[in-house]
C-alpha positions in Angstrom: 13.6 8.8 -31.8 13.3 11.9 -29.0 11.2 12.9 -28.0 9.4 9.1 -29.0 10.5 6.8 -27.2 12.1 3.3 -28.2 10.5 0.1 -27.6 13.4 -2.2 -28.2 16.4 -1.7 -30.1 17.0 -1.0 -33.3 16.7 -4.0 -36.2 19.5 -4.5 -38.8 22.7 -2.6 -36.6 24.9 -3.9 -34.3 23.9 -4.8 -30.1 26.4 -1.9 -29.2 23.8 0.6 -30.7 21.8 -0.2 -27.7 24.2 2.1 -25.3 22.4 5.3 -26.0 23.4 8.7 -25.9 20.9 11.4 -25.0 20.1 15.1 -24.1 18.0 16.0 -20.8 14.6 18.0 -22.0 15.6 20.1 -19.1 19.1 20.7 -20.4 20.5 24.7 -19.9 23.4 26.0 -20.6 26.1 26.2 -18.0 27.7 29.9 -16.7 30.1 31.2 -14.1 29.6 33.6 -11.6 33.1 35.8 -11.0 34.7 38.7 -9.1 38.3 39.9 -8.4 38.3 42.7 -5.6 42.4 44.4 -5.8 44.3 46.6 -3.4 47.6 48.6 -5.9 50.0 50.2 -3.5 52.6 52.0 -5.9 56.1 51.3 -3.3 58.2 53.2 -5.2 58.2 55.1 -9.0 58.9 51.8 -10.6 57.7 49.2 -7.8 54.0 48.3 -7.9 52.6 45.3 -5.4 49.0 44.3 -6.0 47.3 42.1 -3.3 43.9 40.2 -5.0 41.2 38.2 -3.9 39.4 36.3 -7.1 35.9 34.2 -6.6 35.0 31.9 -9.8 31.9 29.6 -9.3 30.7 27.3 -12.3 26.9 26.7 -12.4 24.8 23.9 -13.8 27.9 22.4 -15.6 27.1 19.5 -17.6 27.0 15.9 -15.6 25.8 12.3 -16.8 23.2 10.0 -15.6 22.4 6.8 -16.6 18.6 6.5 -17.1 18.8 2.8 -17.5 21.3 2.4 -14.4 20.5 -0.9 -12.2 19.3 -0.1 -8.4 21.9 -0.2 -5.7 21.6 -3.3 -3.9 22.5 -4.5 -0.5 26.1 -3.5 1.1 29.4 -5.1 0.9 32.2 -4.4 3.2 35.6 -4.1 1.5 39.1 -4.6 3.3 41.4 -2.2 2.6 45.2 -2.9 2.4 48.3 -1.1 2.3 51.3 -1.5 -0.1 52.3 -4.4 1.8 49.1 -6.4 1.5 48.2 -5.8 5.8 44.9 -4.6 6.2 44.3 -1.7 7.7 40.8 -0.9 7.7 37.0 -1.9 5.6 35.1 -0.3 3.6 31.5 -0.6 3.5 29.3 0.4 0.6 26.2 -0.4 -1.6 27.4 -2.8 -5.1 25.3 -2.4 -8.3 24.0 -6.2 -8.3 20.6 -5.9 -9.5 19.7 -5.9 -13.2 18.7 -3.2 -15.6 15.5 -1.7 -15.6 15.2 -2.1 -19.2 17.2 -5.0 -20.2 16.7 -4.7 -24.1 19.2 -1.8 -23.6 22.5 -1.2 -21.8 23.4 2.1 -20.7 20.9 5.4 -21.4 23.3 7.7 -20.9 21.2 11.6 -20.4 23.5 14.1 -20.8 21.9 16.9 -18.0 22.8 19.8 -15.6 23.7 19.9 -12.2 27.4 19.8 -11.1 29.1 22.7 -9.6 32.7 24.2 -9.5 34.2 26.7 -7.0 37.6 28.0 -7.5 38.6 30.7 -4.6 42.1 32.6 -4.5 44.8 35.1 -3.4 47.3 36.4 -5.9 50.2 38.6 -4.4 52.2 40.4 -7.2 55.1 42.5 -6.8 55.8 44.1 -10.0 59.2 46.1 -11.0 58.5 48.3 -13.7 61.5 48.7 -16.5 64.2 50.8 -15.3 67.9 50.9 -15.3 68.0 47.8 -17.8 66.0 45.8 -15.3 62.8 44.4 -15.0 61.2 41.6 -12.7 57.8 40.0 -11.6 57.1 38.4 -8.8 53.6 36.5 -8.2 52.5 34.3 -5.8 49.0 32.7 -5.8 47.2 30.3 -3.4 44.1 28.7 -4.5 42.0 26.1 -3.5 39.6 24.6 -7.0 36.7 22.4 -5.8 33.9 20.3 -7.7 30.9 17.8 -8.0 33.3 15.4 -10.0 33.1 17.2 -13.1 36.2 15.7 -14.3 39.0 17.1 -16.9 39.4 17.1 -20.8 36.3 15.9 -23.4 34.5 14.4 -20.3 34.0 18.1 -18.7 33.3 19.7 -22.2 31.1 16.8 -23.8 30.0 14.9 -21.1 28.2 11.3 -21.6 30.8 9.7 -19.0 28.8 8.5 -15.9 31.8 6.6 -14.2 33.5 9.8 -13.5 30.6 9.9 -10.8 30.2 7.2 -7.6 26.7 7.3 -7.7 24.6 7.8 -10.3 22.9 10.9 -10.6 24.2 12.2 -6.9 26.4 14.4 -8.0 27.1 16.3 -4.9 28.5 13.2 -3.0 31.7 13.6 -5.2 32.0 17.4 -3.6 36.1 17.4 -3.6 39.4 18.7 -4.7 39.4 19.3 -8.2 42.1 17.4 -10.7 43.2 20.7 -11.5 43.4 22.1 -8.0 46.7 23.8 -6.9 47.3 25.2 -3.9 50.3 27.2 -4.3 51.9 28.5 -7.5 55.2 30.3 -7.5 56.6 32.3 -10.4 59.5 34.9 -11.1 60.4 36.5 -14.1 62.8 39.3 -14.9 64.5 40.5 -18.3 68.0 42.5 -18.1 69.2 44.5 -20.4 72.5 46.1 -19.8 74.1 49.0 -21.3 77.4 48.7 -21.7 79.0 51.5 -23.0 76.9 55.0 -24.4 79.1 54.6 -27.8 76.9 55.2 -31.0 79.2 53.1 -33.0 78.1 50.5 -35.5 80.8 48.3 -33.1 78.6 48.8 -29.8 75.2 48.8 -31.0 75.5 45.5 -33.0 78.2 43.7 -30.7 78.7 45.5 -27.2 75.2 46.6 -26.2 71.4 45.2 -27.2 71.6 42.3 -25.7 68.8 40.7 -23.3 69.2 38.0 -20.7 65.8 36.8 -19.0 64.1 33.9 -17.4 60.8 32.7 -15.7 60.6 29.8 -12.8 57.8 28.9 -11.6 57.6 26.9 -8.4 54.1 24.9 -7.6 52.4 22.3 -5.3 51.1 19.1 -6.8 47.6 17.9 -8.4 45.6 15.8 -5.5 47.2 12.3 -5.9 46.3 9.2 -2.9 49.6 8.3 -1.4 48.1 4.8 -0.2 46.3 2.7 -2.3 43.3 0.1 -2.3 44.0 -3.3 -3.3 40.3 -4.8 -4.3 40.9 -8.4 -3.6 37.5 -8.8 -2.3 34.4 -9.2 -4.9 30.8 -8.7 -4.0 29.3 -11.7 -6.2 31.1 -14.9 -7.8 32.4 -13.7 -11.4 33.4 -10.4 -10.5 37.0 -9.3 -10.8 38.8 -5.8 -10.8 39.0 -3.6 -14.2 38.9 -0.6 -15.5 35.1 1.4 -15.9 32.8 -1.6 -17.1 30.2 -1.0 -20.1 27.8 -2.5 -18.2 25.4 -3.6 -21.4 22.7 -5.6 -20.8 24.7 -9.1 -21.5 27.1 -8.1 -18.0 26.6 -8.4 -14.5 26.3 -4.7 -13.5 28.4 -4.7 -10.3 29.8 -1.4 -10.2 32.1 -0.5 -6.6 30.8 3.0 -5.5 34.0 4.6 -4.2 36.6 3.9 -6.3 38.3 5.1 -9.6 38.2 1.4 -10.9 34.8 -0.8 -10.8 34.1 -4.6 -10.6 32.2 -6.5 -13.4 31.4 -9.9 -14.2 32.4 -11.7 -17.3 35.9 -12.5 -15.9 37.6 -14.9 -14.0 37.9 -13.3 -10.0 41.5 -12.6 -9.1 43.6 -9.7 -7.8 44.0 -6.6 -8.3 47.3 -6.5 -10.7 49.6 -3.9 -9.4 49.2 -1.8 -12.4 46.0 -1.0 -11.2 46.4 0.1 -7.8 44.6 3.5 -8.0 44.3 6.1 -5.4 41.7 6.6 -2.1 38.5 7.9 -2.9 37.8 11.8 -3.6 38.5 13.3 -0.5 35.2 13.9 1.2 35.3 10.1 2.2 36.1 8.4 5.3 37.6 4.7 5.3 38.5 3.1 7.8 
């Protein structure tokens, strides 16, 4: 084991063992750079708006390469069709069709650094301090959240997921909108609680006054979702057909499709793309057609 290095897979265990998991020498531990700059202008005794400008920019956030990954071999030009089936444009990118370096082993996934994040914003807040039974907030943010395909949920925290990448290893080339990104984000809030009548009496404090209504709305823009779609009708090599992420051991054709959510492998009978799996254009620093 690390730092010794394996000359054929482990006796006595199952062939999955031969997907390996491991941690870059080089690994560091990812940061953030951030800073908020604020301009408070007081409107009136009880009215406060607050204009801000907030930078956030993660660094050397963890990304996966697959040591073991096959080379990229020649191109392949894909048709891409709308809804209907018409095509309306090709595609043209390098398949994984050549073998594994290694092929006692399937993947070697290295856990290592290397993908970035950038989040940039504007908050506007317009804050009514309590007064006269009333208080309300109003905020309004626009953001923009890019990054190198770092992903969302256990694959941004734990890594060890190389499809959420088009190339292996090229992290940069999936510089784009962020899952998460949201570019407007609307919310009000206010809480109102009336006084009715000045009585002390057992009657008004328990039934007449102390009571609160309030609410909060918020209003946003959507996630970055593809509103056309690529049907992958076309395969690279006999045997391939469309399915989700591949495992690519050593006992499959690696044929991986850089540019799409969904990859091709062999091990199937070829056929279409079923419409279940119609998955969105690539991330948005790509040009088809």
């Amino acid at each position: 084991m690390f730092p010794n290095a394996l000359t054929a897979p482990v006796t006595g265990i199952t062939a999955g063992a031969s997907t390996l998991d491991v941690l870059s020498p080089k690994l560091k531990t990812p940061y953030s750079e951030q800073a908020t700059i604020a301009v408070e202008r007081q409107l009136a005794k009880d009215m406060v708006l607050t204009v801000s400008g907030i930078f956030s920019r993660g660094v050397d956030l963890y990304g996966t390469q697959d040591a073991n990954a096959p080379a990229l071999g020649a191109p392949f030009t894909y048709k891409i069709d709308d809804a209907n089936g018409n095509q309306v444009g090709t595609y043209t990118t390098q398949v994984y069709l050549n073998p594994r370096p290694n092929p006692a082993f399937g993947a070697i996934y290295t856990l290592t650094n290397g993908v970035s994040s950038w989040y940039d914003g504007l908050a506007v807040t317009f804050d009514k301090k309590f007064s006269h039974g009333f208080q309300g907030l109003v905020s309004y943010t626009w953001s923009h959240a890019i990054d190198d395909g770092q992903g969302s949920s256990t694959n941004a925290v734990f890594g060890f997921s190389d499809a959420a990448w088009i190339y292996n290893g090229q992290y940069a080339f999936d510089k784009g909108a962020s899952y998460n990104d949201q570019r407007q984000r609307l919310v009000v809030s206010w809480i109102w609680a009336p006084e009715f009548t000045r009585s002390t009496s057992a009657f008004a404090k328990y039934v007449v006054n102390n009571w609160q209504l309030s609410n909060i709305t918020s209003i946003t823009t959507g996630h970055p979702s593809g509103s056309e779609t690529i049907h992958l009708n076309d395969t690279p090599v006999t045997g391939c057909s469309t399915a989700p992420m591949p495992s690519m051991d050593s006992t499959e054709l690696p044929c991986s499709v850089p540019g799409c959510e969904y990859a091709l492998y062999a091990g199937v009978p070829a056929g279409e793309l079923p419409p279940d799996q119609e998955h969105p254009l690539p991330r948005e620093n790509m040009k088809l057609g």
